[in-house]
N, C-alpha and C positions, 0 to 999 in steps of 0.2 A: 459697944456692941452694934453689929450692923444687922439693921430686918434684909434675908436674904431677897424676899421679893420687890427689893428697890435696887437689889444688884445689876448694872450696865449691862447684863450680859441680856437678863429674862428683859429688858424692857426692848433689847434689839430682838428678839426669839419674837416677843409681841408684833415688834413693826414690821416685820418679817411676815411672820404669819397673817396680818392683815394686807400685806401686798399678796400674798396668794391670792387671798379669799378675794380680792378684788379681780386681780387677776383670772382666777376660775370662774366671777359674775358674768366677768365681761365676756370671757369665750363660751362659756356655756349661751348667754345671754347670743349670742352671735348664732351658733349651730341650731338654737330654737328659731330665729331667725326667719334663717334659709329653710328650715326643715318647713316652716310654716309655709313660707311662700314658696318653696317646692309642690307641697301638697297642694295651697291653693291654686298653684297652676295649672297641677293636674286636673283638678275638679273642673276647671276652667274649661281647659282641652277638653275633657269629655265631653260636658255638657255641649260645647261645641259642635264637634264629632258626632254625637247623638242630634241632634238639630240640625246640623246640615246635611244626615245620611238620609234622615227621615225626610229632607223636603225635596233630595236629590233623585229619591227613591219615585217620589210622587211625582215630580216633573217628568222622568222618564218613563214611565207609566202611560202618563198623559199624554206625551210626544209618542212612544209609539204607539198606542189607539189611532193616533190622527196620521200615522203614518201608514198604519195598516190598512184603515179607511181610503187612502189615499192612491192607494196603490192596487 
């Protein structure tokens, strides 16, 4: 008598099935990724964006006062 759960077929179903599972790690593990460093980019750009509008803002402020004065 043979224990079915040592039959050739369920041990390849297994190997099988943990080459998905590795398989789905690894891509899933990849689109977290990017998706991560997508967002942090963003956040990056903004803050950016945000900091350079605001001191862009203020320089041309200042330059035209001294242009107005000037003229």
């Amino acid at each position: 008598m043979q224990d079915d759960w040592l039959d050739g077929d369920d041990l390849d179903a297994g190997a099988e099935r943990a080459r998905e599972w590795d398989t789905m790690q690894r891509n899933f593990g990849a689109l977290g990724f990017r998706d991560g460093v997508a967002v942090g980019e963003e956040s990056t750009l903004q803050k950016g964006f945000n900091e350079g509008f605001r001191e862009g803002a203020a320089r041309g402020i200042a330059e035209g006062e001294v242009l107005g004065i000037a003229t």
